[in-house]
GUSEKOL-566449 format. One record per residue: x, y, z of N, C-alpha, C, O, CB in turn; residue number from 0. Coordinates in pm, 1 decimal. Atoms other than C-alpha are relative to their C-alpha. Glycine has a CB too. Layout:
{{X; Y; Z}; {X; Y; Z}; {X; Y; Z}; {X; Y; Z}; {X; Y; Z}; NUM},
...
This chain:
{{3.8; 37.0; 139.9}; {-4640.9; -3098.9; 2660.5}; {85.9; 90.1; -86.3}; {116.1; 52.5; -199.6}; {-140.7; 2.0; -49.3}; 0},
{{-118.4; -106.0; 16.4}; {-4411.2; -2830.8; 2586.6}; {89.6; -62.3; -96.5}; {104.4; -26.3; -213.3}; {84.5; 35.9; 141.2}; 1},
{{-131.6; 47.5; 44.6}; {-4126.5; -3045.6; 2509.4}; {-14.8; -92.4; -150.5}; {85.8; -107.3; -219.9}; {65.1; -96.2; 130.9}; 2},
{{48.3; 35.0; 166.7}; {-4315.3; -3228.9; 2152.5}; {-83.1; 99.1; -39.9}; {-147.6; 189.2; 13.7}; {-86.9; -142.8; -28.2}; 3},
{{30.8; -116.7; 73.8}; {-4404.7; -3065.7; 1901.2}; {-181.3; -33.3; -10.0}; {-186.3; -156.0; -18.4}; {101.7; 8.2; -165.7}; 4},
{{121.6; 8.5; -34.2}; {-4829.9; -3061.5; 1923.2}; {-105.1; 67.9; -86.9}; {-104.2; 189.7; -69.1}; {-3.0; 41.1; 119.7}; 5},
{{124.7; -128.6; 14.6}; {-5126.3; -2895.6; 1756.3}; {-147.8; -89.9; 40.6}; {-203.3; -188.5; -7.9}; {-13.7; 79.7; -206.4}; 6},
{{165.9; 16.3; -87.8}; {-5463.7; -2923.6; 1982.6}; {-66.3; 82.0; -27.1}; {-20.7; 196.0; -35.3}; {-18.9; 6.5; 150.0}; 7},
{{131.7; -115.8; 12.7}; {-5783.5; -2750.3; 1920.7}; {-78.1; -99.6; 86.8}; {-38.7; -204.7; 137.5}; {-83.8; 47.1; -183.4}; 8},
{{139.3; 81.4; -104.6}; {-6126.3; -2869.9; 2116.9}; {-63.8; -142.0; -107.7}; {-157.4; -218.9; -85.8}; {-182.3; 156.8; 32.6}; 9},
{{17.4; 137.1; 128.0}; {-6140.8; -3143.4; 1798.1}; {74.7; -88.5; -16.4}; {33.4; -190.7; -71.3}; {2.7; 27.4; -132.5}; 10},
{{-108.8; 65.8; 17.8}; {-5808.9; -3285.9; 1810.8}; {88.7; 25.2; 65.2}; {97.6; 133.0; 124.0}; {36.2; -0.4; -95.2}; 11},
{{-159.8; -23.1; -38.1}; {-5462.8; -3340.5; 1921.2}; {70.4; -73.3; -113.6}; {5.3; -164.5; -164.6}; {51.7; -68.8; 160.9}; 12},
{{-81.0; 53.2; 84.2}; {-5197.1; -3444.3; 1678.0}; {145.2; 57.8; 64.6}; {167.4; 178.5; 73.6}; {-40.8; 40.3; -155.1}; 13},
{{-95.5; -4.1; -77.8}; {-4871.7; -3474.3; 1859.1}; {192.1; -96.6; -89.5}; {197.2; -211.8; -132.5}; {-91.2; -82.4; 150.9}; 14},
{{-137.6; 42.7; 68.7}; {-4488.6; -3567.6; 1702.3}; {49.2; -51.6; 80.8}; {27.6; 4.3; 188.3}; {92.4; 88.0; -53.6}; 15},
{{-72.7; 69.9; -136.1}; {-4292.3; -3793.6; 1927.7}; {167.2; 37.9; -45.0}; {257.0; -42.0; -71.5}; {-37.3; -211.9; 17.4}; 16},
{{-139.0; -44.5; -34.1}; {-3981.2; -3552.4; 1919.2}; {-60.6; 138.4; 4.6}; {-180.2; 167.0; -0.8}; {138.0; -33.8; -110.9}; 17},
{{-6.2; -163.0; -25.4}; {-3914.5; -3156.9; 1961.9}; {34.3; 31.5; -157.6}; {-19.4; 122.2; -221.1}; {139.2; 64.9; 131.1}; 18},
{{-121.9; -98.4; 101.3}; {-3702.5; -3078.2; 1673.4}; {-34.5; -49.5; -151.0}; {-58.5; 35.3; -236.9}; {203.7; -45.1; 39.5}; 19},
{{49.0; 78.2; 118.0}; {-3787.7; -3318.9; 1379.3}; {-113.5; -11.6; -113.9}; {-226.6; -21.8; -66.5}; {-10.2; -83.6; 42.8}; 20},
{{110.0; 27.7; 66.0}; {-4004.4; -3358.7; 1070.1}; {-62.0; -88.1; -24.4}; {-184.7; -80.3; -31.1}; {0.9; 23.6; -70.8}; 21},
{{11.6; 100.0; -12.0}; {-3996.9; -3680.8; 1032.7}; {-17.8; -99.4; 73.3}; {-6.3; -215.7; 34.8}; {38.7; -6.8; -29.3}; 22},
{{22.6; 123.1; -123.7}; {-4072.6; -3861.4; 1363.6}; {-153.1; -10.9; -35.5}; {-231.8; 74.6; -76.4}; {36.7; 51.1; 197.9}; 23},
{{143.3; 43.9; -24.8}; {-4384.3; -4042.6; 1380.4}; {-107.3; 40.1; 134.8}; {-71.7; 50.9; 252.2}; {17.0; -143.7; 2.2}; 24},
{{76.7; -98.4; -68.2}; {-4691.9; -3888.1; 1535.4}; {-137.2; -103.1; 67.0}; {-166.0; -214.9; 24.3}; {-48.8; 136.0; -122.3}; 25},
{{95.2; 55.2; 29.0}; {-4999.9; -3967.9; 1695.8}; {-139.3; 107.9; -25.3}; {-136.1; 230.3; -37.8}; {-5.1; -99.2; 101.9}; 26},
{{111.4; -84.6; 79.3}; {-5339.2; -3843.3; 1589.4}; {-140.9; -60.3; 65.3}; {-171.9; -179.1; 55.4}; {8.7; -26.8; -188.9}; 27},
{{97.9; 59.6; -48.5}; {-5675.1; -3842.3; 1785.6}; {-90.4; 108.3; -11.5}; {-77.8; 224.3; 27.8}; {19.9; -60.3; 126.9}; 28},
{{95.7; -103.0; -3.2}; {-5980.2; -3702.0; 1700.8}; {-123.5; -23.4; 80.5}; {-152.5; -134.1; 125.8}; {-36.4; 28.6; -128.9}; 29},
{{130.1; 16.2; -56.9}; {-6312.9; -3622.8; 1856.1}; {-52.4; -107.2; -57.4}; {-58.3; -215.8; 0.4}; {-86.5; 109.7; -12.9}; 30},
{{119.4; 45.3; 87.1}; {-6535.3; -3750.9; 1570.8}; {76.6; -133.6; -32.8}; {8.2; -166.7; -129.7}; {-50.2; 108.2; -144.9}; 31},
{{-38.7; 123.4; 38.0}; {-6345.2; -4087.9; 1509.7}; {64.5; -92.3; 135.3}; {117.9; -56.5; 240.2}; {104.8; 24.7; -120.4}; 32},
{{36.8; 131.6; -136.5}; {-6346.6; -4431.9; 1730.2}; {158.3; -46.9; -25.3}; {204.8; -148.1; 27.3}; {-163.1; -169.9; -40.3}; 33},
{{-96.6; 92.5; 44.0}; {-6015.7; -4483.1; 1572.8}; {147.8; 119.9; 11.0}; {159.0; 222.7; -55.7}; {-49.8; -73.4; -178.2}; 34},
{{-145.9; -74.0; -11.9}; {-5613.2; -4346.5; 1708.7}; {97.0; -32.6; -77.0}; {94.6; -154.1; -96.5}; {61.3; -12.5; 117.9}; 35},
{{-43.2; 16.8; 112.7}; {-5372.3; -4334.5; 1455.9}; {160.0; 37.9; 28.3}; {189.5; 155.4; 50.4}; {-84.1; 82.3; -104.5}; 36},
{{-115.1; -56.2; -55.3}; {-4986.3; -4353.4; 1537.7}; {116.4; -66.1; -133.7}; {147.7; -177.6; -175.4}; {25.0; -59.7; 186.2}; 37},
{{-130.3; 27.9; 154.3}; {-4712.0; -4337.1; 1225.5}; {55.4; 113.5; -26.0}; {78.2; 210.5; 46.2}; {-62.2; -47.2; -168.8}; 38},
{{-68.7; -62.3; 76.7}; {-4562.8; -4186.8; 983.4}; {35.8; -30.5; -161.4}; {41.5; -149.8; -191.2}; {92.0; 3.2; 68.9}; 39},
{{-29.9; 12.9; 142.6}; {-4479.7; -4160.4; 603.7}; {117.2; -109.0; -19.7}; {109.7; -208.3; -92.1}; {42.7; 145.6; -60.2}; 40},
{{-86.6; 105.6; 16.3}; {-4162.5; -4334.9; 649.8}; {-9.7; -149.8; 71.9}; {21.8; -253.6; 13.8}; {112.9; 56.4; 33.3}; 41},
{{56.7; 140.6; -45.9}; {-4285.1; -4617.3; 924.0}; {-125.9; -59.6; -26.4}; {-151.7; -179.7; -17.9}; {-1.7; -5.2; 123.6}; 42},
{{143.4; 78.2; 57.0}; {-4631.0; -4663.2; 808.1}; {-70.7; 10.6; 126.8}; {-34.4; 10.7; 244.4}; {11.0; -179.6; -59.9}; 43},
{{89.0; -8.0; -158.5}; {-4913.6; -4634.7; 1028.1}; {-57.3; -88.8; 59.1}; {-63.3; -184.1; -18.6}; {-104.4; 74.6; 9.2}; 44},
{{96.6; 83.7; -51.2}; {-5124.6; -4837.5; 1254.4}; {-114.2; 87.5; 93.6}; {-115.0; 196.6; 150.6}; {78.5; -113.6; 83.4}; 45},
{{102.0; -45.7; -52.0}; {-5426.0; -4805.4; 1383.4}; {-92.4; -45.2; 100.6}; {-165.0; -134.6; 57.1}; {-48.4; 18.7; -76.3}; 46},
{{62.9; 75.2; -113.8}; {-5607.9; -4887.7; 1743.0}; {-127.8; 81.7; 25.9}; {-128.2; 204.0; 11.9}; {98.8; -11.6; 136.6}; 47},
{{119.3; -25.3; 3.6}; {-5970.1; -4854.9; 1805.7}; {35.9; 120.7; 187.3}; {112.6; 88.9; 278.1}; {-117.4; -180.2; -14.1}; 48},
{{-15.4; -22.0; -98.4}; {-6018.8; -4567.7; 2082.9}; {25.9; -86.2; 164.9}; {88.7; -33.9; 257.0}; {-75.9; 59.2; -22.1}; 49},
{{-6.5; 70.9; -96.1}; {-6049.6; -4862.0; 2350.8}; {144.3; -67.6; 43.4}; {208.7; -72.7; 148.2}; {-94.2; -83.0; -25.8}; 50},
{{-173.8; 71.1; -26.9}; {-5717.5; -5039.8; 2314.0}; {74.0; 79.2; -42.9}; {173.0; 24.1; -91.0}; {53.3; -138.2; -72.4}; 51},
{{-114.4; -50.4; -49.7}; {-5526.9; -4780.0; 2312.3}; {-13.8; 64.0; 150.5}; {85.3; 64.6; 223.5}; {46.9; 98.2; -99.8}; 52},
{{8.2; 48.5; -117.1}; {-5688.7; -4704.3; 2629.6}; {52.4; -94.8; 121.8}; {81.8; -76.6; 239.9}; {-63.4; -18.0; -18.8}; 53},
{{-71.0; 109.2; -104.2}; {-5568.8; -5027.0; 2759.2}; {137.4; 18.5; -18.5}; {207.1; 17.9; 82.9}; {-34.4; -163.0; -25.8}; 54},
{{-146.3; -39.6; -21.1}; {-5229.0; -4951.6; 2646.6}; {38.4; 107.3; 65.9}; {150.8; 106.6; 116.1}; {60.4; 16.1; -106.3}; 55},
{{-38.7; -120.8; -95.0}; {-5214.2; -4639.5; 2817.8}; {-28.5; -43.1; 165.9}; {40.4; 6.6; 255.0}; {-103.3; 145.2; -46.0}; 56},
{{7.6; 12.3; -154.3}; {-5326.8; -4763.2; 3158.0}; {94.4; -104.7; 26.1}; {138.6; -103.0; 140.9}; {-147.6; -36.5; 62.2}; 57},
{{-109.6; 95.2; -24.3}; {-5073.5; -5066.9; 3122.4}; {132.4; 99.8; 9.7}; {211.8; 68.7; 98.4}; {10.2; -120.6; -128.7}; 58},
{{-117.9; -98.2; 54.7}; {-4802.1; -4795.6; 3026.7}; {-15.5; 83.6; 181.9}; {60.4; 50.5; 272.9}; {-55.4; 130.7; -195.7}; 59},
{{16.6; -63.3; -137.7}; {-4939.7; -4547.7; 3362.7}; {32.7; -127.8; 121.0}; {76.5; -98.9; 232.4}; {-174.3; 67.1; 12.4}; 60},
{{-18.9; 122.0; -104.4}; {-4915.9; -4934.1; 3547.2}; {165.0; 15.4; 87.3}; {209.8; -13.6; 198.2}; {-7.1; -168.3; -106.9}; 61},
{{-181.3; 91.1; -11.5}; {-4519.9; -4947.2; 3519.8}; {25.3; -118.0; -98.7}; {133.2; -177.3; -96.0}; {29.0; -93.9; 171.0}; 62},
{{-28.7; 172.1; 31.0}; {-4580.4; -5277.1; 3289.3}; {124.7; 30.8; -77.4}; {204.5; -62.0; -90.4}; {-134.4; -104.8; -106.0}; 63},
{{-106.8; 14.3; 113.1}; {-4315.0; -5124.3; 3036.3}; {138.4; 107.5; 80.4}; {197.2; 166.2; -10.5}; {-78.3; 74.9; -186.2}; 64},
{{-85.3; -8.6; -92.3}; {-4048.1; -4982.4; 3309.4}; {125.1; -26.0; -22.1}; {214.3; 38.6; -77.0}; {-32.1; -59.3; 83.5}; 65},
{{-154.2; 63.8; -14.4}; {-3773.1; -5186.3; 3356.6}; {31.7; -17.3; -173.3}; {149.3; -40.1; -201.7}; {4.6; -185.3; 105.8}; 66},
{{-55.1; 6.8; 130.9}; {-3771.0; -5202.0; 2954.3}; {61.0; 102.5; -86.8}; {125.8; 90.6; -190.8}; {-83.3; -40.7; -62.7}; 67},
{{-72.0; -153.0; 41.2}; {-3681.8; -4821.9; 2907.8}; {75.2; 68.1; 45.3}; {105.3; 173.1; -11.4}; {-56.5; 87.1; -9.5}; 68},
């Protein structure tokens, strides 16, 4: 995890999807909320209930999005 920029405690992770940038969009997951949170000021955020992003992550660990990157 090194390589984005990150701050974790035992409550959270909030993670930047670049190294170097202020402005990349982040995501944001806390203990105390059912709800993951991936944006930014300039793209706007959305928001997936802990479960489906679950499912997007095990489709993602599958290979389903692969040959598209």
């Amino acid at each position: 995890m090194s390589e984005l920029k990150s701050d974790i405690t035992s409550e959270y992770i909030n993670m930047t999807f670049c190294a170097n940038c202020k402005n990349c969009p982040a995501i944001n997951i806390t203990k105390d909320s059912d709800i993951v949170v991936i944006g930014g000021d300039d793209e706007g955020y959305t928001k997936f209930t802990k479960e489906q992003f679950l499912l997007f992550i095990k489709q993602i660990k599958k290979g389903t999005f692969d040959e598209y990157i």
